[in-house]
N, C-alpha and C positions, 0 to 999 in steps of 0.2 A: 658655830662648830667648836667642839673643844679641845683645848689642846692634847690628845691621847696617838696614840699611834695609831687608833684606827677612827675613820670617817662616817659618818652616819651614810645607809645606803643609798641616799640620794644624791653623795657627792663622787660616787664612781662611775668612771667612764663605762659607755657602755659598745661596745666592738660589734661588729656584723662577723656571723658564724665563721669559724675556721683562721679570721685574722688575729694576729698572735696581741698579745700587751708585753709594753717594754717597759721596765722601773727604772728611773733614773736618780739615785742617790744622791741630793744636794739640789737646794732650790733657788740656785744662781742665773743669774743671767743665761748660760752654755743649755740646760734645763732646757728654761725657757724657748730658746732660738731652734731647740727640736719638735716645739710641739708646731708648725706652719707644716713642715715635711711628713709628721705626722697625720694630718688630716690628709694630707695628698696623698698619703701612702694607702690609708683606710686604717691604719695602725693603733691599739689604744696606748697612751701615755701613762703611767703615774708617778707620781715625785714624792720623795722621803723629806720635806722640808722642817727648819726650827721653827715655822708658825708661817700662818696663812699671810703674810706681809712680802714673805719673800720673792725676788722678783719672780720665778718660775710658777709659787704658788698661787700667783694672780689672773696669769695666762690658760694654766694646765687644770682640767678640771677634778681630776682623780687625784686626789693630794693626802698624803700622811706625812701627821708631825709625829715628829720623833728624832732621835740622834744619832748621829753614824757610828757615834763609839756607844751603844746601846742593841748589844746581840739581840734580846728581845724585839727590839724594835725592827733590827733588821729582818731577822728572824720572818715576822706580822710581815712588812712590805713585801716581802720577796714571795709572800706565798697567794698563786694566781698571778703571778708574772711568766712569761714565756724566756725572760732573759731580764737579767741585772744587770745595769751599768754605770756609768759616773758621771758629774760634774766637776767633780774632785777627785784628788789622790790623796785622802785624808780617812778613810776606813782602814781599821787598823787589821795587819795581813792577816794575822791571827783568825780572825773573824771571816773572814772571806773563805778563809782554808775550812769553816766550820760548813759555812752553806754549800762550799762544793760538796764537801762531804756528805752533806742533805741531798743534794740532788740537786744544787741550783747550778741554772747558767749563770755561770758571771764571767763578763766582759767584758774589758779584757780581764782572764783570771791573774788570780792572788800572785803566780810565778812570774808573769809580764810585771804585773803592776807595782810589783816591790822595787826593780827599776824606776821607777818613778816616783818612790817614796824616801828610799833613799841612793842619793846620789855616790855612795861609795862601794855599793852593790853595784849601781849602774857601771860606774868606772872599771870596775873590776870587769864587767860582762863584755862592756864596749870594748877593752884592750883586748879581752881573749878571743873576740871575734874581730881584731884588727880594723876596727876601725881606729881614723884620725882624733885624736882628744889630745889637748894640753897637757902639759909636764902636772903628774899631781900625785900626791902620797898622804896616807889616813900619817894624823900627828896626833900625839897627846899632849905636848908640851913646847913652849915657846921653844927651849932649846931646837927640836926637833922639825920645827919653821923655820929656825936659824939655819939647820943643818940643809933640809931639805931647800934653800934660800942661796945655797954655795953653787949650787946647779942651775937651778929656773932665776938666780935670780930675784933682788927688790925692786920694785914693792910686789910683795906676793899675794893673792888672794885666799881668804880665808872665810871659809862657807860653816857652816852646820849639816852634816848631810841627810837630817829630817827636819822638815816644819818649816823650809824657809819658802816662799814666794814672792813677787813683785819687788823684789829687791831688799826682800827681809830676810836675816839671815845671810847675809852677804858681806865683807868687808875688805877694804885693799888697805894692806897695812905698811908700812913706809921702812919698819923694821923692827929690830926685837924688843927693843922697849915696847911698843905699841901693841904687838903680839902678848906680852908676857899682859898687858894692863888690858885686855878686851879680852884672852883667855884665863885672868882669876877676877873677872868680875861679870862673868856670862855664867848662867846654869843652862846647860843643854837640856833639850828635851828628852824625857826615856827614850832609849835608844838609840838616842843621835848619838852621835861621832865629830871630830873634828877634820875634816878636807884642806890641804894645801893644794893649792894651781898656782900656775905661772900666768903673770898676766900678760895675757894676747897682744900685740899690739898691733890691731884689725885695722883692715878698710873699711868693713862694715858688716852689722850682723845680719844675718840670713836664717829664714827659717824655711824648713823641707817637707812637705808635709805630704803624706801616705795613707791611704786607705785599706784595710786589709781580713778579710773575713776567716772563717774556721778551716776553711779549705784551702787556703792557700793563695786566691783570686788578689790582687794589690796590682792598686792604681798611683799616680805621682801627681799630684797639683804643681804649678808651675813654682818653681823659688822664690821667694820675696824676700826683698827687703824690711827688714823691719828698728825703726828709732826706738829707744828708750830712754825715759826722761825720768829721774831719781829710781829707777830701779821697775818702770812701771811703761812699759809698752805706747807710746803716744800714737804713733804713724806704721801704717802697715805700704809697701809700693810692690805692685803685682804685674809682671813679673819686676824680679830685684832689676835694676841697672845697671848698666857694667863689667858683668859677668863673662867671662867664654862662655862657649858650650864647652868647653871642655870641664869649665867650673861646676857648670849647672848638671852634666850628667855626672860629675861627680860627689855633687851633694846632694841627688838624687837617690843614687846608687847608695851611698851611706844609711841613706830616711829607708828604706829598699831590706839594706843588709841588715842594719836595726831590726825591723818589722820582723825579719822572720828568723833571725837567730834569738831574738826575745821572746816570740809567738805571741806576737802583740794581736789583738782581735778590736777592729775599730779603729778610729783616728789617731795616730801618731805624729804628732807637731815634733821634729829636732832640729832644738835651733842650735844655729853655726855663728863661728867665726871665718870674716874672708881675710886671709891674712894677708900682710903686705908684698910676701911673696906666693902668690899663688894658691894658697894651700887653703882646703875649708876642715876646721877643727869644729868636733861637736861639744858644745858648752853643756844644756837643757835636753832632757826628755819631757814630754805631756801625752798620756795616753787616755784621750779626748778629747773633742774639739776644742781650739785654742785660738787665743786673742789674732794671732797672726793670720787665722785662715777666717775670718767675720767677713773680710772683702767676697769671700770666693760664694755669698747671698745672693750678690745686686753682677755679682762679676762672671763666673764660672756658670758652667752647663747644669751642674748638679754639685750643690753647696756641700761643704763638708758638714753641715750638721745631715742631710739627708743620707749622705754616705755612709756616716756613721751608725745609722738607722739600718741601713743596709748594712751595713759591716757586721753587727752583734748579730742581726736574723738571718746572717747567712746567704742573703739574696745577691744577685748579681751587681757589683758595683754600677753606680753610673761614672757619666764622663767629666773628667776636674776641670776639661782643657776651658778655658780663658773665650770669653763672649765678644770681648775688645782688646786692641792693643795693649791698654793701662787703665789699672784701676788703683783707687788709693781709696786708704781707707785710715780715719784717723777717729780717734775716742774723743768724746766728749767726759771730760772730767769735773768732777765738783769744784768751783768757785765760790763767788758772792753771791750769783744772781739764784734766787730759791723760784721760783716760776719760769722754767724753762717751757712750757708749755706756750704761751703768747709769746717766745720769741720765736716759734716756727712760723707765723705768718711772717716776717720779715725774710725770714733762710728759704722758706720756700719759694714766696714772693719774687726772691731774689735771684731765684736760679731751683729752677722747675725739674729740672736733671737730677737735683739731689736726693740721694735714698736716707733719710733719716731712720735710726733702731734708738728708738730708748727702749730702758732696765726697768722703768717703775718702781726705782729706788728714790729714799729721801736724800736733799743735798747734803752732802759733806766735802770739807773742802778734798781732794785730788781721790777720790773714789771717783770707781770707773761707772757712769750714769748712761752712756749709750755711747753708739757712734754712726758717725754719717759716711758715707759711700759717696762717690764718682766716678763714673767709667767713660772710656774715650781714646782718640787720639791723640791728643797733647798733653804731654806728660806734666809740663809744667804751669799750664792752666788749672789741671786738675789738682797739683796740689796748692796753688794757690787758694780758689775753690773750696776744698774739703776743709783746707786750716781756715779760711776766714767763719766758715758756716760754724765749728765747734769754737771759735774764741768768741761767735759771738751767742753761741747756746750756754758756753760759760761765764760768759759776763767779762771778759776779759777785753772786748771792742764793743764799741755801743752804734754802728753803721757801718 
């Protein structure tokens, strides 16, 4: 196949009469994990991938390469699609605003999704509809992190409010020296901005996670806890621990309030903070299925990639609610060991319970290469469990 935007006619799916086709822009892992719900649904897939390698493009058989920041391109996929939607928040709004203009569904539209592209639009959105967020103000100038630093507070965090993920684009600065020397030797990206926050000082993060269709229909998966390790998602625990209900329907209610004062169309991950007094502040938005909600596969009645499916075509959501007491779900990351593949006879061998997902990426070291599930009663069996199985699919335990 070559590399072009469009596939020779043998590589498109092909749908049984009157079922719709979904395009999913970005041929990531998230892609990927939609096309199983797919075939159950009777549904046709197709994916906008940089080349046939990508993990999505391995799985999905209706594939075009091409690039998200290439209107052409988009232009080509989107046409014979029933509905657009993401694996990312990285098409640039511009362009999005062109294909509605065309006629295209896309979901969630350009108005939702620029919340999630840049986080100082989100800010702005989040406080005007009252929800809970940290102390935070758009800065130009170290002075003006000093300034805003008399209130919230050192060390203050200090974002990019486009282009950051997995902990890119992120930093906690200690004070104004540190601020003035990270902001005159960073170039932003077109149209980023500079974000000051206060930093939190959490019990734990939480992510909230909603389903939400054209009509207004939204569903709430249970709250989870979720670790982060340099900036990059490790352990997901379903539901979080520790929480009231009084917590949980409150950061519920927020993933809730979110959803539909955004008009968010589709899966919305908002992750929180639980602070040490009570209170859950919203950090992140993700308008797509997200790292956080991978448990709710092997865990949940109906997975958030399936909902999602549901969410853009309008159909009736399924049920989020939880199969067992506890599940845990943790990433298996790039190490040393490049043949993870023979170390599943040992994880499997070893505990028959285990749902393994790999990405059908190559190793590098702390890229996200898949992750393994457990569900159950005992909480702290299973994550005993879930951690031994990825430290030793990453080569980091060798028994």
């Amino acid at each position: 196949m070559t590399e072009s935007a469009q596939p020779p006619a043998e590589a498109t799916a092909h749908v049984a009469p009157g079922f719709p086709v979904v395009g999913v822009v970005g041929g990531g892992q998230l892609a990927r994990m939609m096309q199983q719900p797919a075939i159950a649904l009777g549904i046709g897939l197709r994916v906008l991938a940089t080349s046939m390698q990508d993990s999505a493009a391995q799985a999905v058989r209706d594939v075009r390469i091409g690039s998200h920041e290439d209107l052409d391109a988009l232009r080509a996929f989107a046409a014979g699609c029933d509905v657009v939607t993401f694996d990312h928040e990285h098409v640039p709004t511009a362009y999005l605003e062109v294909l509605e203009a065309e006629g295209v569904a896309v979901r969630p539209g350009s108005k939702a999704l620029v919340h999630a592209q840049d986080k100082i639009v989100m800010r702005e959105a989040l406080t005007a509809a009252g929800v809970p967020c940290p102390l935070w103000a758009e800065v130009s100038s170290s002075a003006e992190v000093a300034t805003f630093a008399e209130t919230a507070g050192w060390p203050v965090v200090l974002k990019t409010s486009r282009g950051g993920y997995d902990g890119r684009g992120v930093w906690v600065l200690a004070g104004l020296e540190a601020a003035h020397d990270l902001m005159a030797s960073t170039t932003l990206a077109d149209g980023a901005r500079w974000l000051a926050e206060e930093r939190v000082d959490f019990v734990q993060e939480l992510s909230a996670q909603v389903a939400r269709s054209p009509h207004g229909q939204a569903v709430a998966y249970p709250v989870v806890r979720t670790v982060q390790t340099d900036g990059i998602c490790t352990e997901v625990v379903a539901p979080a621990p520790g929480l009231t209900d009084d917590e949980v329907v409150a950061a519920q209610h927020a993933a809730l309030t979110v959803a539909g004062a955004l008009d968010v169309v589709g899966m919305l991950a908002v992750e929180m903070f639980e602070t040490r007094d009570g209170r859950v502040l919203v950090n992140e938005l993700a308008m797509r299925p997200h790292n956080s909600g991978h448990w709710s596969i092997d865990g949940a009645v109906t997975s958030q990639f399936e909902n999602h499916l549901r969410a853009v075509l309008d159909l009736p959501l399924g049920d989020p609610s939880a199969t067992a007491p506890h599940a845990v779900m943790v990433n298996v990351l790039g190490g040393d060991k490049g043949d993870m593949y023979h170390a599943y006879l040992h994880c499997m061998a070893r505990d028959p319970g285990l749902k393994v997902h790999m990405y059908g990426k190559d190793v590098r070291p702390g890229r996200k290469l898949g992750h393994v599930t457990v569900v159950g009663d005992d909480l702290h069996d299973l994550l005993s469990r879930a951690h031994h199985a990825a430290d030793y699919l990453t080569g980091t335990i060798d028994e």
